[in-house]
C-alpha positions as CSV (number, residue, x, y, z in Angstrom):
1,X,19.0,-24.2,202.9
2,X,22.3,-24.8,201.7
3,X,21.3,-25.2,198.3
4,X,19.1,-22.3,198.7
5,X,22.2,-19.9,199.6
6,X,24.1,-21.2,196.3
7,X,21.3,-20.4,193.9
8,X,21.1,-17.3,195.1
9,X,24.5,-16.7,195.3
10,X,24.4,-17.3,191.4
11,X,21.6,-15.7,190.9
12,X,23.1,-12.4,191.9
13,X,27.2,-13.2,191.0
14,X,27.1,-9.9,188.6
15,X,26.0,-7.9,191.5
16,X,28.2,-9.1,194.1
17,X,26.7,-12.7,195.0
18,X,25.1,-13.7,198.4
19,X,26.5,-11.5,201.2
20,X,28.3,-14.1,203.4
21,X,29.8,-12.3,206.3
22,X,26.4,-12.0,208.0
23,X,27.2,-14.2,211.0
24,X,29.7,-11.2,211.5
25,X,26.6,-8.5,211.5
26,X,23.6,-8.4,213.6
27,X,22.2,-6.0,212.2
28,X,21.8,-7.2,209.0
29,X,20.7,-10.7,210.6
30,X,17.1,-9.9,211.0
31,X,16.4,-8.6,207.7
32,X,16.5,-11.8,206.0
33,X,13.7,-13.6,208.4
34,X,11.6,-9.9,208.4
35,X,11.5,-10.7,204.6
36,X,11.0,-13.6,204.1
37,X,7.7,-13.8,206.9
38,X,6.8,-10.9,205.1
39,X,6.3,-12.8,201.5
40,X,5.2,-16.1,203.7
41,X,2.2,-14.1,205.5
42,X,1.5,-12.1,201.7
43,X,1.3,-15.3,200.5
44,X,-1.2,-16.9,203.4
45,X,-3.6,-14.6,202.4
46,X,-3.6,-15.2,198.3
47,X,-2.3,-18.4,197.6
48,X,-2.2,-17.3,193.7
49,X,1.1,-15.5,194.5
50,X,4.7,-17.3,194.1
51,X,7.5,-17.8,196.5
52,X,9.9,-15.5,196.3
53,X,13.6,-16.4,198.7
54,X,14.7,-12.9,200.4
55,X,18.5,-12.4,201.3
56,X,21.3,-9.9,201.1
57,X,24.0,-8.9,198.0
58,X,27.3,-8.3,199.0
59,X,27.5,-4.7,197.0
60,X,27.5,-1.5,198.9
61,X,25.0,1.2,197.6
62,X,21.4,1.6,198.6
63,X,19.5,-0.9,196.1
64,X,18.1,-3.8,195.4
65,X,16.9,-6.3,192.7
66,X,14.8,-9.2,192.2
67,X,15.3,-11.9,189.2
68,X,14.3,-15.7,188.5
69,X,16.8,-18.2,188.3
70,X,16.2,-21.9,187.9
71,X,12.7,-21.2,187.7
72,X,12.4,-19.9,191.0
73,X,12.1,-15.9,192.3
74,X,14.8,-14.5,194.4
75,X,15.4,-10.8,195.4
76,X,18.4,-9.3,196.6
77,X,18.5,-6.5,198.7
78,X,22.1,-4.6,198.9
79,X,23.4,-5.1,202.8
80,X,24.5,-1.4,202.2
81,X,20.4,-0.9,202.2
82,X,19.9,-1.7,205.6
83,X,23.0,-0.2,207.0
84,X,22.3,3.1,205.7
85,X,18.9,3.1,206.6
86,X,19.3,2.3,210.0
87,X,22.1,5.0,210.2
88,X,19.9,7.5,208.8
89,X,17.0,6.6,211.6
90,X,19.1,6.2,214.3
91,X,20.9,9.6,213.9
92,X,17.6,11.2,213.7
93,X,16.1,9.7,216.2
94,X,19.2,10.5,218.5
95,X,18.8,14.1,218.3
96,X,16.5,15.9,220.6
97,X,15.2,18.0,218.2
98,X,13.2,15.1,215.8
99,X,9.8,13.8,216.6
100,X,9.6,15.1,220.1
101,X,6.6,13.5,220.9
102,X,8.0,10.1,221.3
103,X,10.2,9.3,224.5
104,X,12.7,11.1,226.7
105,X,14.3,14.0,224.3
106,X,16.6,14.9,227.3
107,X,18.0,11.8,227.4
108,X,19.7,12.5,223.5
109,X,22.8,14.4,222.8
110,X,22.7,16.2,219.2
111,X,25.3,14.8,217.3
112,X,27.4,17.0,214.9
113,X,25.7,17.7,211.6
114,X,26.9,16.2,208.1
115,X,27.2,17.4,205.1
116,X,24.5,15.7,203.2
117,X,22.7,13.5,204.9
118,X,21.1,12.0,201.2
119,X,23.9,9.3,201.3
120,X,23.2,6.1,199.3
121,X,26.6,4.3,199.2
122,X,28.9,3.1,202.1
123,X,31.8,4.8,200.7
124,X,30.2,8.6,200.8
125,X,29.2,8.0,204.6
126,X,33.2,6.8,205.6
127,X,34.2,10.4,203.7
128,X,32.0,12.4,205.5
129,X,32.7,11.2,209.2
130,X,34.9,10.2,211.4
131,X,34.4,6.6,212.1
132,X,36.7,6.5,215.6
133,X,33.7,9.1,217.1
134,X,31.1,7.2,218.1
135,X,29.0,10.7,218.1
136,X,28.8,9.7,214.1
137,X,27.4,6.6,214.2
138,X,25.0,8.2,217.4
139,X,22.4,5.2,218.5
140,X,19.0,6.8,220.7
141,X,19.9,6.4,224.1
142,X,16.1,6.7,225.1
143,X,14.8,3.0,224.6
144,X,11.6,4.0,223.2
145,X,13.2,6.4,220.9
146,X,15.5,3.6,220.0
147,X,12.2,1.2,219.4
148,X,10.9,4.4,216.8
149,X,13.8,4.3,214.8
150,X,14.3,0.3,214.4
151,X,10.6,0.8,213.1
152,X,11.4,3.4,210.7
153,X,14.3,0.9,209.5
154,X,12.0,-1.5,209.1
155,X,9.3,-0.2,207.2
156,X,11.8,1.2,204.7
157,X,13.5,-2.3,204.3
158,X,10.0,-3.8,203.7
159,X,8.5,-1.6,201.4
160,X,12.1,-2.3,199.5
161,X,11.2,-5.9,199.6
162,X,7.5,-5.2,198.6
163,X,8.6,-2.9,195.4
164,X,10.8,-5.8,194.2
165,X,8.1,-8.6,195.1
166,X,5.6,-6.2,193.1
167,X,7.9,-6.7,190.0
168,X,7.5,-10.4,190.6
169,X,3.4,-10.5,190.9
170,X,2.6,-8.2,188.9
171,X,4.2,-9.6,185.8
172,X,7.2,-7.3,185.4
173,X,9.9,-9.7,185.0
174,X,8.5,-12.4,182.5
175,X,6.9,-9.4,180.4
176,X,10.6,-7.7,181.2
177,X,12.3,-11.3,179.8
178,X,9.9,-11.8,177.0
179,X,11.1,-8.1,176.0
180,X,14.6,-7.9,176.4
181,X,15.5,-11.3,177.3
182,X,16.3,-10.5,180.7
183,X,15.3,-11.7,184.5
184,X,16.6,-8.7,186.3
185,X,14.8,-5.6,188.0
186,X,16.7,-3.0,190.0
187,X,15.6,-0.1,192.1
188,X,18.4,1.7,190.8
189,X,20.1,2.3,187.3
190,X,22.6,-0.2,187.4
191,X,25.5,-0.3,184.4
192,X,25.6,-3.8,184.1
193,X,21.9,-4.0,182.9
194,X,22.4,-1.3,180.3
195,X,21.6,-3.6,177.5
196,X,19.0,-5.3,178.7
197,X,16.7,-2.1,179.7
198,X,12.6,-1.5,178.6
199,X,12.1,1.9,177.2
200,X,12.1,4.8,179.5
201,X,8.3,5.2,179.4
202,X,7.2,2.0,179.8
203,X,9.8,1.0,182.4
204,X,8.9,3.9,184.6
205,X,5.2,3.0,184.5
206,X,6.3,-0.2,185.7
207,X,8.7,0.9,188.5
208,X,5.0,3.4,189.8
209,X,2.9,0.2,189.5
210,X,5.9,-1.4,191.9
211,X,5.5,1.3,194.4
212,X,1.6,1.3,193.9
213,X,1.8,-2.4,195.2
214,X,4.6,-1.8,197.9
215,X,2.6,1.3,199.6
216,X,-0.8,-1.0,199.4
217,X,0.8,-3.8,201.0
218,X,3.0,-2.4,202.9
219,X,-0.1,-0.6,204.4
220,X,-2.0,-3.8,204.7
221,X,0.8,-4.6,206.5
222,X,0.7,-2.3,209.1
223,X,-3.0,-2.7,209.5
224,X,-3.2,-6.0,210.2
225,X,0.0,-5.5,213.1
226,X,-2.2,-2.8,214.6
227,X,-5.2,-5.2,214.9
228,X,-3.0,-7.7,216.5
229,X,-1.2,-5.5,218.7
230,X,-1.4,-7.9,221.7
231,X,0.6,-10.4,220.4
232,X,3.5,-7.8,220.0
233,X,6.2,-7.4,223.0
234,X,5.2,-4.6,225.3
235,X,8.1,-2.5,224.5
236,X,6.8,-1.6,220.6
237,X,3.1,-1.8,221.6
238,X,2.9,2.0,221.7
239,X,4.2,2.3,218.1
240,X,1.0,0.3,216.9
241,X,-1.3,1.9,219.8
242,X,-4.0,3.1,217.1
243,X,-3.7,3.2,213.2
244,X,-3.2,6.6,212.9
245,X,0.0,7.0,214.8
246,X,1.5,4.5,213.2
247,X,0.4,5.6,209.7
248,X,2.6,8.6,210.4
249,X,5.4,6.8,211.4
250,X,5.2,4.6,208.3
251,X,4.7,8.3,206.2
252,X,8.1,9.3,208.0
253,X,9.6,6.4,207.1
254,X,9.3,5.6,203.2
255,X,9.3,9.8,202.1
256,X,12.8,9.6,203.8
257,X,13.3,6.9,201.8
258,X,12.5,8.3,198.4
259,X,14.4,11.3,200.4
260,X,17.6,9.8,200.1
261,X,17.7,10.0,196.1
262,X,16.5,13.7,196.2
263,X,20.0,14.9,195.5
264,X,19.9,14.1,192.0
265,X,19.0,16.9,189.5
266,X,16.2,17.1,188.0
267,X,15.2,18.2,184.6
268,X,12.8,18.0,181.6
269,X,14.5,15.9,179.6
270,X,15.4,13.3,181.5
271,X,11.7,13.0,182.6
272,X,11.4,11.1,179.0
273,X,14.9,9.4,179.1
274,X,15.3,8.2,183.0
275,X,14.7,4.7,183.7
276,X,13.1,5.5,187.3
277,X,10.8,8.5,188.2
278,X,12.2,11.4,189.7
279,X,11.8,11.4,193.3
280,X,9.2,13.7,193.7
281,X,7.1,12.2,191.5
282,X,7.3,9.1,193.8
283,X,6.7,11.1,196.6
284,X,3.4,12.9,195.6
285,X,2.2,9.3,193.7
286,X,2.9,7.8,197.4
287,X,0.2,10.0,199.0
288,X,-2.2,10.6,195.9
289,X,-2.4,6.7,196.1
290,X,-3.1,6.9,200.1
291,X,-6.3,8.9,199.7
292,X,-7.4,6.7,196.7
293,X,-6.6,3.7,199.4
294,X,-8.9,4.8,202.0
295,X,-11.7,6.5,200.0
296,X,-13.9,3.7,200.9
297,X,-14.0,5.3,204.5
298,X,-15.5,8.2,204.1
299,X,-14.2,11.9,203.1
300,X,-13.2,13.0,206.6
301,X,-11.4,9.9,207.7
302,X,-9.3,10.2,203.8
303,X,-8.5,14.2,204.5
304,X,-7.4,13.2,207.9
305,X,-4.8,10.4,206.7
306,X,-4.2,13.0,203.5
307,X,-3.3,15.6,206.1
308,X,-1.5,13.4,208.4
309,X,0.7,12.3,205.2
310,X,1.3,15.9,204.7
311,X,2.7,16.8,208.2
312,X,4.7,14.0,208.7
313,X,6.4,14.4,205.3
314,X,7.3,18.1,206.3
315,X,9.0,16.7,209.4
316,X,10.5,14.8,207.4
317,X,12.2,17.8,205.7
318,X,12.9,19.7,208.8
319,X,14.7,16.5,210.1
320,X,16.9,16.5,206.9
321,X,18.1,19.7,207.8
322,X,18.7,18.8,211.4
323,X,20.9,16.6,211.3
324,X,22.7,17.8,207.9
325,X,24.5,21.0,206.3
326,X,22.1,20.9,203.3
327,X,19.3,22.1,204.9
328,X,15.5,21.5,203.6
329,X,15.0,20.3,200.0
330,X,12.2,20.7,198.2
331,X,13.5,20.8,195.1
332,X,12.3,17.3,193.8
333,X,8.6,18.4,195.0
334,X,9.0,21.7,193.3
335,X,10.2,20.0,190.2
336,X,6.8,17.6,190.8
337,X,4.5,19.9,190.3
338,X,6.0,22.0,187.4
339,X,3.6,21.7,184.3
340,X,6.3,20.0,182.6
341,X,6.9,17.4,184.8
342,X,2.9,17.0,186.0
343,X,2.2,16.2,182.0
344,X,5.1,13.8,182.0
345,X,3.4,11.8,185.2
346,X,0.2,12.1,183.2
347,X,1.7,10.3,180.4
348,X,2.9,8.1,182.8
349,X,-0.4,7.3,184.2
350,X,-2.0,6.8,180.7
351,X,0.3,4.5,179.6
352,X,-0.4,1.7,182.3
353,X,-3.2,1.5,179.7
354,X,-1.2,0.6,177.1
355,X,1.5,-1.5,179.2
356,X,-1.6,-3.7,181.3
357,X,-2.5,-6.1,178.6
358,X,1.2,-6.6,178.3
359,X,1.0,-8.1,181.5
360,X,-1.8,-10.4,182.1
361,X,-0.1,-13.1,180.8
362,X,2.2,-13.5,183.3
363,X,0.1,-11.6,186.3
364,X,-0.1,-13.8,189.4
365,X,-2.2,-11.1,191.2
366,X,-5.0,-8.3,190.6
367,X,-3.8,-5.6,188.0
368,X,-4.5,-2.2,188.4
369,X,-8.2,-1.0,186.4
370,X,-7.2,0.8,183.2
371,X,-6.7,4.9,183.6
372,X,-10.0,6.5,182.9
């Protein structure tokens, strides 16, 4: 294990190296177990697929990265990722007036609003509160509202993990390498890899196949918990009571993900110069790919999840503005759906047919089928 810990250490010394005061931070603790069962059990179930070691960086804005070193995978999620994740949750889910239906609402006391609640470094949150009031850093005093919002953590942190292990399976890094000569992903721009990036095109089909196999398998995921929801302590039981329900929850959870980067501007141009997709983009691809998912089950069981994806998505907007000054933001949608932009992601889309044989080479799992 040691070993393990200084190879990953290297592996990520540009980015701040292995985050070593975690005996020092419960909260980060579990994160590194809850990722690496989540590769183990992947892996169970395909034994094509590589190992991949999970851990935290010692750097302090919401990303995360995955690379190969010494010919084995490691990715490296930011311990400012789980912090501000679980800050964002557990403020929600401490005020009264978010997802009502689960707990004892009376039992939370509505903490003062923020400025901008999109915050994805450590350094914005300490500006905009005041860290001595423990009303800023509110925790749900209702247990089962408490038990919500370590889910919602949870299935953000995971679908992180997934994205980057997606970049691994799919063939993204050694086609990545073979290009540029460079082991390194990130899910955010990040200046020290601004020599070593793919095109804009062809690295933003790449980063929508990632979230392709992140929402499947995160998905799969969650199925297979439901089915086993016995074997779960009876205190979260009621998250995974029937599919459904906790679909929402895991809708809730990753479009307030992709919620925390909606504060960047949109605008044409950079829709054919961005590294990433713009955030709505991500958003509508998340539940276009959820109907395509479970069209296998009929029509009226897809528009049901559709809808359900819909509604819980609009709470999550309505949250936003509860617990911040900036209100609800649809901006990123809006800028989805403008022609513009819906050409662009068609582009986007065609291009996987262009990028796929790319990748089969180094492809340890199913590619997607070409774009018809």
């Amino acid at each position: 294990m040691k070993k393990q810990f200084q190879e990953f250490d290297q592996a990520f010394k540009y980015y701040g190296g292995l985050y070593k005061n975690i005996e020092k931070a419960n909260m980060l603790n579990d994160v590194i177990d809850v990722g690496n069962g989540l590769i183990s059990s992947i892996r169970s179930r395909d034994n094509r697929l590589p190992d991949a070691y999970v851990n935290l960086v010692d750097e302090w804005t919401l990303n995360a990265r995955t690379t190969k070193f010494n010919g084995k995978y490691f990715i490296g999620i930011n311990a400012a990722a789980i912090v501000l994740l679980k800050v964002l949750f557990f403020r929600m889910l401490s005020n009264p007036k978010i997802l009502i239906s689960y707990g004892d609402i009376l039992k939370e006391v509505e903490s003062p609003k923020i400025h901008n609640a999109q915050i994805t470094c450590i350094e914005h949150l300490y500006l905009q509160i005041d860290d001595l009031n423990p009303l800023h850093f509110p925790v749900p005093k209702d247990p089962a509202r408490k038990s919500i919002a370590e889910f919602l953590s949870y299935t953000a942190i995971k679908y992180l993990i997934l994205h980057e292990y997606g970049h691994i399976v799919m063939g993204h890094l050694e086609y990545k390498n073979e290009v540029t000569n460079s082991f390194s992903f990130n899910e955010v721009f990040c200046i020290t890899d601004s020599k070593n990036q793919l095109n804009p095109l062809i690295s933003q089909t790449l980063e929508m196949d990632a979230d392709s196999y992140a929402t499947n398998a995160s998905l799969s995921d969650l199925q297979i918990i439901v089915e086993n929801m016995g074997q779960l302590p009876d205190d979260v039981k009621f998250i995974y009571k029937n599919f459904k329900e906790s679909f929402s929850l895991w809708v809730f959870s990753i479009y307030s993900f992709f919620r925390l980067f909606g504060n960047k501007k949109d605008s044409v141009e950079q829709l054919k110069t961005s590294f990433y997709p713009t955030t709505g983009m991500r958003q509508i691809s998340m539940v276009t790919l959820i109907a395509k998912l479970y069209a296998q089950n009929g029509k009226k069981y897809t528009d049901e999840l559709f809808q359900i994806a819909l509604q819980s998505s609009a709470q999550v907007e309505k949250s936003f503005a509860e617990i911040s000054e900036q209100g609800i933001g649809l901006e990123s949608i809006e800028f989805a759906v403008r022609p513009e932009a819906k050409e662009h992601f068609g582009i986007v889309l065609k291009n996987w047919n262009n990028v796929r044989p790319h990748l089969e080479p180094f492809a340890k799992a199913n590619l997607a089928p070409v774009v018809e």
